[in-house]
C-alpha positions in Angstrom: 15.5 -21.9 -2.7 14.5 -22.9 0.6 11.2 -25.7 0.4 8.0 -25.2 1.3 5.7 -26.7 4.1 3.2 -28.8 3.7 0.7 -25.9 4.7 1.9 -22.9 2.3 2.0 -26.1 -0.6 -1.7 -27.1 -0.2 -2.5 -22.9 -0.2 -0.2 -22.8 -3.2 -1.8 -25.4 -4.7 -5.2 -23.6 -3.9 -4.1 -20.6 -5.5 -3.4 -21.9 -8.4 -6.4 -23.5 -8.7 -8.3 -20.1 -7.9 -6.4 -18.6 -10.8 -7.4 -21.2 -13.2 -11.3 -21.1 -12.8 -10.7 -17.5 -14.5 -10.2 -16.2 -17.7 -7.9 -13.3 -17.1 -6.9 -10.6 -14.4 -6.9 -6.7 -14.0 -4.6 -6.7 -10.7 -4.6 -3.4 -8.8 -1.2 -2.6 -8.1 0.8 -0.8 -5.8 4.3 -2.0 -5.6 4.1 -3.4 -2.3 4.1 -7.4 -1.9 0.6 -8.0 -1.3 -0.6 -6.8 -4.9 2.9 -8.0 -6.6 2.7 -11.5 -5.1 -1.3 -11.3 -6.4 0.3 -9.9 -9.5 2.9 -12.3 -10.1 0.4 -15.4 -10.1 -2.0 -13.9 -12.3 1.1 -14.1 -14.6 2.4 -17.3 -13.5 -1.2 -19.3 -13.9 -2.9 -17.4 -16.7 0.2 -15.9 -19.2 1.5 -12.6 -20.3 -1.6 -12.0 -22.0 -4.3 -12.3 -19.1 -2.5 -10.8 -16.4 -2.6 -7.1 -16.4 -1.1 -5.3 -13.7 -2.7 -1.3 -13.0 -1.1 1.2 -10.9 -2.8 4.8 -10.3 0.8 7.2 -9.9 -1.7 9.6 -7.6 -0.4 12.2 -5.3 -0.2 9.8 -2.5 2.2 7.0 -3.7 5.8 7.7 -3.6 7.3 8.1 -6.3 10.4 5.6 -5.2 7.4 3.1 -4.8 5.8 4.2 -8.2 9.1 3.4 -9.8 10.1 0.4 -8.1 6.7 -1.0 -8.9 7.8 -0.4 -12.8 11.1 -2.5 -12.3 9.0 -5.1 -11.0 7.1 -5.3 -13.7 10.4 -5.0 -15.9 11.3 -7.8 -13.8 8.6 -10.1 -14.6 7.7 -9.6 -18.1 4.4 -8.0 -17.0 1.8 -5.8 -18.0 1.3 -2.7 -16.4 -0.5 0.0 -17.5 -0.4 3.5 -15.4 -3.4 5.6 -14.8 -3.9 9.0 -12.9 -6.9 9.1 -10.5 -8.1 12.1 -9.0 -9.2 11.3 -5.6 -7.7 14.5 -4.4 -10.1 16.2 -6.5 -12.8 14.9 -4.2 -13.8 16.5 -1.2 -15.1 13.5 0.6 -11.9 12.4 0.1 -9.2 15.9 0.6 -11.4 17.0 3.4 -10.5 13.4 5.3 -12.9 11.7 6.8 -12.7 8.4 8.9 -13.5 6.9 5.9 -10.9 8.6 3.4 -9.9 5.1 2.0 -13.1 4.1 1.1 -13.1 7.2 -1.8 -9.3 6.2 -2.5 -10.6 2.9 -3.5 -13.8 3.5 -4.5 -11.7 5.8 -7.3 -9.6 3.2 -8.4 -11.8 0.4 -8.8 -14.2 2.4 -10.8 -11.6 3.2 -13.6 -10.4 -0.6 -13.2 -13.8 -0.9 -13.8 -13.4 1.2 -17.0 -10.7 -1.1 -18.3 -13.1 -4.2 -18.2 -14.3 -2.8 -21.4 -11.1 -4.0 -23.2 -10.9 -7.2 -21.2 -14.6 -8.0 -20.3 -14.0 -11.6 -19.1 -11.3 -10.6 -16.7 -12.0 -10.2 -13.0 -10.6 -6.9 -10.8 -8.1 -8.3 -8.1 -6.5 -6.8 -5.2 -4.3 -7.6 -2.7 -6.0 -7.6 0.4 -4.3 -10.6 2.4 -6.8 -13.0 5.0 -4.9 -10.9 8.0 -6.3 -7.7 6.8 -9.9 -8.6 7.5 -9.4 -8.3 11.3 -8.0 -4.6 10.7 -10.2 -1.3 10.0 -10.1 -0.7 6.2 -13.4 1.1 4.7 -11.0 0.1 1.1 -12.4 -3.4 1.8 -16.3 -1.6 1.0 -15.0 -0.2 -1.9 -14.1 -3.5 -2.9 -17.3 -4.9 -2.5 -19.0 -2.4 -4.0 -17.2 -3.0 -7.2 -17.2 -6.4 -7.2 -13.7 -6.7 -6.2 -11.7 -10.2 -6.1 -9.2 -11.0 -3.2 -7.6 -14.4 -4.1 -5.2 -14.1 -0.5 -8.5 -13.7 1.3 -10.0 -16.5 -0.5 -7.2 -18.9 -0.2 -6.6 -17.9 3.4 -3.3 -16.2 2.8 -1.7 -14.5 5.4 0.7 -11.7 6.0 3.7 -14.4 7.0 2.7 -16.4 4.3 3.1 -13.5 1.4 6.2 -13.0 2.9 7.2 -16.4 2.3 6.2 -17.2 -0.8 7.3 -13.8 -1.9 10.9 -15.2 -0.9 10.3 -18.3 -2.6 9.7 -17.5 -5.7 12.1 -14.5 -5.7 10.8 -11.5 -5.5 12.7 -8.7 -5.2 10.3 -6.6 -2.6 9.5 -9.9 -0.7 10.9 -7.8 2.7 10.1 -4.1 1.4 8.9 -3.0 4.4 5.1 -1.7 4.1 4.6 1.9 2.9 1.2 2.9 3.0 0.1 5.6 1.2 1.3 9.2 2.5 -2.3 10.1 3.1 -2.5 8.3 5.8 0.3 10.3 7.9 -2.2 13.1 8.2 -4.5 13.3 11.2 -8.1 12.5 10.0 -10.2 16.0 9.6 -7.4 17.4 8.5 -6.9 18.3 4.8 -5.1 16.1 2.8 -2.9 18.7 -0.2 -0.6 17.8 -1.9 1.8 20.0 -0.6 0.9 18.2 2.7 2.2 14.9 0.3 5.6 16.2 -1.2 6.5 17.7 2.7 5.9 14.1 3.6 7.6 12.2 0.8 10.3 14.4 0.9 10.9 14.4 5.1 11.0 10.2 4.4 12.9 10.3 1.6 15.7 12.4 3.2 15.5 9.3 6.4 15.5 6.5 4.2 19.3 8.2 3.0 20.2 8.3 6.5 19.5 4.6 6.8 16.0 4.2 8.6 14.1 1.9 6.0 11.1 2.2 8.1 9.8 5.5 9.0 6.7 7.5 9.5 6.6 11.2 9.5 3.4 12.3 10.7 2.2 15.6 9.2 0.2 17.7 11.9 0.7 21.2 9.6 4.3 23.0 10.8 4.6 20.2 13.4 6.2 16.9 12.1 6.2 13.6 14.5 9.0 11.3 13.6 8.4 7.6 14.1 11.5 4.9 13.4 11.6 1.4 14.7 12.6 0.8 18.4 15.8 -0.4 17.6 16.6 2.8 15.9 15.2 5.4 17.8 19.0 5.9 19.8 20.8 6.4 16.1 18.1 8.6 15.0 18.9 10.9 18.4 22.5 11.4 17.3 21.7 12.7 14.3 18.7 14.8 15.5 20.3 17.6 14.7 20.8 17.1 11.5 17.6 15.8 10.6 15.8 19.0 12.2 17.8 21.3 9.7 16.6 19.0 7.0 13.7 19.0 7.3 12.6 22.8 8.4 14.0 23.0 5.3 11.3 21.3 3.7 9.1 23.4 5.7 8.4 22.2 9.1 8.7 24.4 12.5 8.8 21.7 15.2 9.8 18.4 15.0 9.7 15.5 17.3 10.9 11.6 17.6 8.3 9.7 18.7 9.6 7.8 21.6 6.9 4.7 21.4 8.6 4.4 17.7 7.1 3.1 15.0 2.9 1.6 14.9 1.6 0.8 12.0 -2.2 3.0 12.3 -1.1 5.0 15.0 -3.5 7.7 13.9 -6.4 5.3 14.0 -6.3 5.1 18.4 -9.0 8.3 18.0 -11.3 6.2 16.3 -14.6 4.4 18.3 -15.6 1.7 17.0 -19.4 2.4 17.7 -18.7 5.8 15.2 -17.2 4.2 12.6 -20.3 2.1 12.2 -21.7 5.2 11.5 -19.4 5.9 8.6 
């Protein structure tokens, strides 16, 4: 186990400090490293017994994700207990606004909210990381609305250093590459279905098997964008045969490789910032 610096020690140190000024945790969960690093302390500084983790297995997680997030739990010896929100349900969410993540989250906090009722001394948590603030993410309203606790934020934790001490203390996702939810591969305005999802999931799923860990398909109805990183846009051309026949099997006409490869957000370029003020 490689050692810490002196840096990532005094945030650890802070951390667990932040952990034990509380009673117990409600951790919303996702499977990706943010939440199981936020996770994985609530277990480590307060006990089995105050740490719960909660993951919503919606429309719009993957179901490799939903079950990797299980093992992790498995892992771990932690709680987790699964819920179903219905976000799709809601227009303002379906109908995808600018805002679409705000209703995501406002959903999922107000049935974490629900579970307070069995553990009313423990405090919601998320895994919203210090980098994050400087990104658009109308989930961070949602947060605040319901009275939502970031302990990365607080202790000034950033996207290098979840990595880190993700690999430090062994965790098994601590380079899972980040897989946002599949809602966010359809252009905002247009409808979020859950057909829309599966085409998605399905169209990934099928690259990941080819080897491209990291991949976007963007869902613009029958037409499909492709992104992969840089480095793998050349072996993704040789097989571009191939992976046309897959996936207009799963239902797409025209299909493309992004050249620019893969950006995180790409679909938020259209934004203005003086609209989404608005929002």
């Amino acid at each position: 186990m490689n050692q810490l610096d002196h840096t990532l020690k005094d945030k650890l140190d802070l951390l667990e400090a932040w952990f034990a000024k509380r009673k117990g945790s409600i951790v919303a969960f996702s499977g990706g490293v943010d939440s199981s690093l936020v996770l994985f302390f609530a277990r480590r500084f307060q006990g089995k017994e105050k740490a719960i983790g909660v993951i919503s297995n919606s429309e719009s997680l993957k179901n490799r994700d939903f079950n990797l997030a299980k093992s992790f739990c498995e892992l771990f010896d932690i709680q987790l207990n699964v819920i179903k929100t219905e976000e799709l349900s809601d227009l303002r969410y379906s109908q995808n606004p600018f805002n679409r993540c705000f209703y995501c989250k406002d959903h999922l906090y107000q049935d974490l909210q629900k579970l307070k009722l069995h553990y009313r001394d423990f405090d919601i948590l998320s895994g919203t990381n210090f980098d994050d603030l400087g990104d658009y993410r109308p989930g961070l309203e949602a947060a605040k609305k319901n009275q939502v606790n970031a302990p990365l934020v607080d202790c000034k934790i950033s996207k290098e250093d979840i990595r880190t001490l993700a690999r430090y203390f062994n965790l098994p996702n601590w380079n899972k590459p980040a897989s946002p939810c599949l809602s966010s591969r359809i252009p905002y305005n247009q409808a979020v279905t859950e057909s829309k999802l599966r085409q998605i999931e399905a169209a990934e799923d099928m690259l990941n098997r080819y080897g491209f860990e990291e991949v976007r398909v963007r869902h613009f109805d029958t037409f499909a964008k492709i992104e992969v990183q840089i480095s793998d846009i050349d072996k993704l051309v040789t097989i571009k045969d191939i992976v046309i026949m897959e996936m207009k099997k799963i239902g797409f006409e025209r299909i493309e490789i992004d050249q620019e490869g893969l950006v995180s957000g790409k679909l938020n370029r259209i934004l203005n910032p003086l609209d989404l003020k608005k929002v």
